[in-house]
N, C-alpha and C positions, 0 to 999 in steps of 0.2 A: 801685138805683144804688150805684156807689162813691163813700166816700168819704175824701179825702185832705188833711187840714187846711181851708184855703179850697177845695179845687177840688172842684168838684162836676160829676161827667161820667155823663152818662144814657146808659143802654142802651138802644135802637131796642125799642122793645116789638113783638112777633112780630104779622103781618097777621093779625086776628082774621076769623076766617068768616062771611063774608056771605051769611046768612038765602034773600038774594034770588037767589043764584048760580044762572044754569040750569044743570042737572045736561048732564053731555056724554053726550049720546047717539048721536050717530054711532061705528063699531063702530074708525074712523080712528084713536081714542085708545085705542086697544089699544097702538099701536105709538109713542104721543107722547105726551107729560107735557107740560100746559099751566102755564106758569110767568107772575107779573105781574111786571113788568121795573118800576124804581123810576119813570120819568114816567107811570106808571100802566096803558099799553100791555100786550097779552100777547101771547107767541111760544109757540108751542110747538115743544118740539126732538124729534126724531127718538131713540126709543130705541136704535137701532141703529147707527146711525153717529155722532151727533150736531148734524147738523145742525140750525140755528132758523130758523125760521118766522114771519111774522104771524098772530097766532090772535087778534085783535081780533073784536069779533059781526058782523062785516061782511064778514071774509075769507072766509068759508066755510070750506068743506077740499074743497075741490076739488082744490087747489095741492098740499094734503097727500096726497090718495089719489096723483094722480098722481109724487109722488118716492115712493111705497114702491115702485112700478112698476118704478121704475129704481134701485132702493136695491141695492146690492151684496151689502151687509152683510143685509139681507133674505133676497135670493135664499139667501144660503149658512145664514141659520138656517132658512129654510125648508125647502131641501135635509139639513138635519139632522134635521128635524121627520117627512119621510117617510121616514128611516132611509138616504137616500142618503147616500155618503162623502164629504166635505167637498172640494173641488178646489182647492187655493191657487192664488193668481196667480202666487206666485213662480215662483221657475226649479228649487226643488229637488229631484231625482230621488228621495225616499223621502218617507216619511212617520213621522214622527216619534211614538212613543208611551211610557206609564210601563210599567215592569216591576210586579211584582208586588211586590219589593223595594223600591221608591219610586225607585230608577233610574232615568234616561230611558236610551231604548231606539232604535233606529234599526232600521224594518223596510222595504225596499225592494220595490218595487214596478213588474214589469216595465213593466207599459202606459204608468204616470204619465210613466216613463222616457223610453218612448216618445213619449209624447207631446210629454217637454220636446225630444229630439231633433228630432223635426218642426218645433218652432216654430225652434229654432235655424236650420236648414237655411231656413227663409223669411225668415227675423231679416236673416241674415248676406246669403243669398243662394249658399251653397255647391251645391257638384252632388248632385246624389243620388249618384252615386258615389264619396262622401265616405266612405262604410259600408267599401266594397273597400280604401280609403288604409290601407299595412301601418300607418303610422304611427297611424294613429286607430285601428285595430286593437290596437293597442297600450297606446296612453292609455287605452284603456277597459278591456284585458284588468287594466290595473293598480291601475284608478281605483277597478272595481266586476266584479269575477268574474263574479257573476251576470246581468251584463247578458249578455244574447243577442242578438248585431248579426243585422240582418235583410238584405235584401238593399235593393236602390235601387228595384225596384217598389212592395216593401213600405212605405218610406219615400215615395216619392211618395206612397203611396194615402194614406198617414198626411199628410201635406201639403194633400189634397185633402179630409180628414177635419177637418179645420183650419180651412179656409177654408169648406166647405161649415157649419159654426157659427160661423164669427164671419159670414158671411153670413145665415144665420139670426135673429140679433140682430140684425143693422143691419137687417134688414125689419122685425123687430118694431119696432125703433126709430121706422125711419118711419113704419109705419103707425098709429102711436099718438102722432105729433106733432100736438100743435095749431097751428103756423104750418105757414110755406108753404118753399119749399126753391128754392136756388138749384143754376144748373147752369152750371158750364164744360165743355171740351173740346179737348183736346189731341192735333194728328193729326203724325204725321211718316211717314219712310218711310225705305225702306233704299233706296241707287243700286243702279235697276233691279231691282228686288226689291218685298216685298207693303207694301201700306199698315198701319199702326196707328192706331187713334182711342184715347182714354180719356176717358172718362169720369167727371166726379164732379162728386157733389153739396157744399152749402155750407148750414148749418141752426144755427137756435139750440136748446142741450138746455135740461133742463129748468133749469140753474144759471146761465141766458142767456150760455153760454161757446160763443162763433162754434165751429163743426164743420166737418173740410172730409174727405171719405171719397172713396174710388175704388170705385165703381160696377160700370164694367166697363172690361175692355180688347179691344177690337173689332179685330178682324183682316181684314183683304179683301185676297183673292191678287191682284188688279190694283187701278190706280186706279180709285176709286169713282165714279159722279158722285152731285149734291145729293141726288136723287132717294135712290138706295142708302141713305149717310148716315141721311137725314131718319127715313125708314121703319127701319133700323136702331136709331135712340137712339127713337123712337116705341115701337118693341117691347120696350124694356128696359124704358122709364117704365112700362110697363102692369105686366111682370114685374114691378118694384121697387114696384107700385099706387102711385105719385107722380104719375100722369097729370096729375090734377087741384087737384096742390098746389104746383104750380109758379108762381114769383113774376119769376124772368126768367132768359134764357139770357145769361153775360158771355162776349162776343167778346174774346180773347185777344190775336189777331191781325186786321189789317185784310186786305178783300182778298174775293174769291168761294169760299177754300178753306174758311169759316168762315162768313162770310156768306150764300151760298146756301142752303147745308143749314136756318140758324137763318129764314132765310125762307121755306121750305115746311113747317117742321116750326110755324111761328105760326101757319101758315094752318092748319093741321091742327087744333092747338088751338084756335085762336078755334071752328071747328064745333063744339067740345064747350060751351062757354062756362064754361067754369074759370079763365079768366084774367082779374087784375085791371083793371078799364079797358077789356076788350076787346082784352088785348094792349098799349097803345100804350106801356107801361114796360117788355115783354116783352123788348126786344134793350139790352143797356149794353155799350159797350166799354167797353173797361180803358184804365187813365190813362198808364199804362207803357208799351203794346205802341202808343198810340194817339200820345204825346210822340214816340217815339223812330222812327216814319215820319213823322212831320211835321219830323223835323230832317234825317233821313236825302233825304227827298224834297229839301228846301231848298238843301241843299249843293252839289246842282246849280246854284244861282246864284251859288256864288264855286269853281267849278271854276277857274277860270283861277288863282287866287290860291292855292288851294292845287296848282295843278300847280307853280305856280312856288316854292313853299317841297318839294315836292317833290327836282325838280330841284337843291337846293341840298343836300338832304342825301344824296340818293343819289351826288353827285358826290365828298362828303367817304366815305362810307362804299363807294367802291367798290372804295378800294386799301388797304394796309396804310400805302404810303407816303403818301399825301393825307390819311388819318385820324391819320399826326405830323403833317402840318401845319398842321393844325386843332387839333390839341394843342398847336401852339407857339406859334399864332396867338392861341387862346384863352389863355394864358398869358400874351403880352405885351399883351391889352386884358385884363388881368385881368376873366375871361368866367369864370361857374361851370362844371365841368367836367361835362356831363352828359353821361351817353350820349344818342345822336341816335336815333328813331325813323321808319322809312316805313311811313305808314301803308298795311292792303291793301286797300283802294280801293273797300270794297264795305262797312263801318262808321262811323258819323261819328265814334264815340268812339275809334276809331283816328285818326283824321283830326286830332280834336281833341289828341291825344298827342303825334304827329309835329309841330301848328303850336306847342301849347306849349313841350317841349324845342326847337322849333327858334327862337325868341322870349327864349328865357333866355338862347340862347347868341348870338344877334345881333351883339354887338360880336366876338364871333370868327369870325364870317364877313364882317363889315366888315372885317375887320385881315386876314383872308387874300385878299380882293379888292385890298390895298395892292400885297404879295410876291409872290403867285403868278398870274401871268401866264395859266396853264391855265383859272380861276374868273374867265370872264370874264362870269359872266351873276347879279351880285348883286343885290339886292332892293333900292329905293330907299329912302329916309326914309319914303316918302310909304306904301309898300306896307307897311313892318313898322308903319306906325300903321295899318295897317289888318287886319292879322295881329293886332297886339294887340286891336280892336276885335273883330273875329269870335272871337278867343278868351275874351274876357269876355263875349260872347255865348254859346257853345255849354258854357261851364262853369257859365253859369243852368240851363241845361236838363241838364246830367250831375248838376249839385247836387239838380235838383228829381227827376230821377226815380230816384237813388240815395235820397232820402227816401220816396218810394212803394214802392220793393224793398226798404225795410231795416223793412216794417210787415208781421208774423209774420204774425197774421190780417189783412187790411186788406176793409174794409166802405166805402161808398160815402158815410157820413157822415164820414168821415174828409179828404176829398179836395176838398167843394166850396169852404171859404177859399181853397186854395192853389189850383186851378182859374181861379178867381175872379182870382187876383192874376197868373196867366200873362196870363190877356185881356188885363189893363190895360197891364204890362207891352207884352205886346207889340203893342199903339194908340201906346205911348209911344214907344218905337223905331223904329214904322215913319214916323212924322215926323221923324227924327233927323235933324240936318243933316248926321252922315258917313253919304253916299253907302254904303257896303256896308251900313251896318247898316240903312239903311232899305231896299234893294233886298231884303237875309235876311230880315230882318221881317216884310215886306208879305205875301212868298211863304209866312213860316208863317203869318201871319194868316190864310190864304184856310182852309188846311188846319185850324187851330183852330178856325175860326167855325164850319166842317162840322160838327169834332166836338161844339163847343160844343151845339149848335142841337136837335143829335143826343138829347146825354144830362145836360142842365140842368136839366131835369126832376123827373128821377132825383135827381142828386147834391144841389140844392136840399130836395126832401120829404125826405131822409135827414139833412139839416143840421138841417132844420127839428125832425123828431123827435127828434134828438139831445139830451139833457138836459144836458150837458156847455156847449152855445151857449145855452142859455137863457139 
């Protein structure tokens, strides 16, 4: 101890060895130093990256075998341990070494080069005949002499050299995941031209950080039907061996284009019996693609109301000269000068745009129904309180499902409070005493009770396991 007049301040006397310790015999702590953390607990951290661990007599190492697996910093001492050359992640075209002098040295290396080329060219998305551009011809000849540009087949193949290993590891990936793996699907198509599907998966790694990877991208020179599809993504699961480790397919969009396929391809799987339950949590739609047809559907019930805020703006915006008088108009009811939108007829949140702007500027379409004689079909009292009603209706739902697109990973524990608080909501509104908003109401309740019924299931057991709501 030190000491300093009165003050007497003790040193921590160092953890003396305990007689009783079992000795660590799994071969695990080659690669981990087991440390006691001060509440008495022990971790053990990762010699190679650093990562900690629980290493209490209870954890096992199981936890632990499986991150060396995936350990980065591993792979590359390993690959130095079989006298393999070490591969950085970086992007830098040579490889860096000491001179004999103690100098760092810069020795380049054609392939590495190659190689960062290739990834550039998928990075960016450039053409293979990037090689031929006199201009990159150039940059190069000046950047690094010795690089020798190859041609665009040769850079393809380098492309396909690329993917064909990062392909390689994501099988190894999967195949050695202990959970189960989720699956979306994305098809579109060119006008009059071949369909595309894609494919991908959605999984926890071993750091429980959501994963979300592209699989495959499926090509078919005509439209497909469910059938095609179904047995299609069936062939790849078997490829990718995920058959049996699938936990559910999320519907993106509503509808037979997405729907059918995931309904032959359940049936398929339930014969194996690899799925949870038997399937019945196998199909989840999405909260996004499933909101914004349920508002889109509805808006059919105030078509009238919005043809007629239509009407009003397409009147002001069809001359140079009707759009001053709406400028002077708005001017003398001191009206905010916004620009006016029409919406294109086949969006609500266009729809929703066109009755906002045209709501703010109200008293300048009242003040031009005074003067100009031409605007003889303006909106009553009765119809802009009810434009404002529908509008404070459809910016619930642009609010609520701009919060479900603005979530990077979004997981199904995420989504059932707010779920939860649409139903009520909208029970609440469709007893409204103004007449539009319980007519809009009613019509999306029908559409949300479907969905509800659908996948509350789901969204609930995910709530439920969520440690965050406990």
């Amino acid at each position: 101890m030190d000491m300093d007049d009165n003050e007497i301040v003790a040193e921590p006397l160092s953890a003396l060895p305990n007689p009783r310790a079992r000795r660590l015999r799994s071969l695990v702590w080659n690669d981990f130093t087991k440390r006691q953390k001060p509440d008495g607990n022990y971790e053990a951290i990762c010699n190679h990256c650093g990562k900690k661990f629980t290493a209490n007599s209870r954890s096992g190492t199981t936890h632990l075998r499986n991150h060396l697996n995936f350990c980065l910093s591993t792979r590359r001492a390993d690959g130095r341990k079989r006298g393999r050359k070490p591969r950085s992640t970086s992007k830098a075209i040579g490889v860096y070494h000491d001179d004999k002098d103690g100098s760092n040295g810069f020795l380049f290396d054609q392939e590495l080069s190659r190689q960062d080329l290739a990834r550039m060219v998928i990075f960016h998305e450039y053409p293979f005949e990037l090689v031929h551009h006199v201009g990159f011809k150039t940059f190069i000849r000046n950047l690094q002499p010795q690089f020798k540009l190859v041609s665009d087949e040769a850079i393809k193949a380098d492309c396909m050299n690329v993917y064909e290993s990062r392909r390689d590891k994501l099988s190894e990936v999967l195949e050695s995941l202990p959970c189960r793996v989720s699956l979306t699907m994305e098809r579109w198509c060119l006008s009059n031209g071949p369909e595309y599907l894609c494919l991908n998966c959605h999984y926890l790694d071993n750091d429980w950080k959501l994963q979300r990877k592209v699989l495959n991208l499926l090509h078919f020179g005509a439209p497909p039907s469910a059938e095609d599809i179904s047995e299609e993504i069936m062939d790849k699961l078997h490829d990718w061996k995920i058959s049996r480790k699938l936990s559910c397919m999320v519907l993106e969009r509503s509808g037979d284009d997405q729907g059918a396929p995931s309904n032959l391809l359940l049936k398929v799987l339930r014969g194996t019996n690899s799925l949870l339950l038997n399937g019945d949590l196998f199909q989840f739609h999405g909260c996004v693609p499933a909101l914004d047809a349920i508002v889109q559907d509805a808006l059919l019930q105030i078509g009238d109301l919005c043809e007629r805020v239509r009407s009003c703006v397409r009147f002001v915006k069809f001359s140079l000269e009707k759009m001053r008088r709406f400028e002077n108009a708005a001017m003398l009811a001191e009206s905010p000068r916004i620009p006016l939108v029409v919406d294109d007829n086949t969006s609500w949140s266009s729809a929703l745009l066109m009755i906002s702007t045209a709501y703010e500027t109200r008293n300048a379409f009242k003040s031009l129904a005074e003067y100009d004689s031409d605007f003889s079909f303006p909106l009553t009292d009765q119809e802009w309180d009810d434009v404002k009603s529908v509008k404070e209706c459809l910016e619930t739902f642009d609010h609520m499902i701009k919060k479900f697109s603005g979530i990077r990973m979004p997981s199904a524990n995420l989504f059932f409070i707010d779920i939860c608080g649409i139903l009520l909501l909208l029970k609440s509104w469709a007893v409204s005493p103004v007449l539009i908003v319980a007519k809009l109401a009613s019509h999306m309740l029908k559409g949300f009770e479907e969905y509800w019924d659908a996948n509350v299931a789901l969204l609930a057991i995910a709530s439920i396991l969520d440690p965050v709501t406990k």
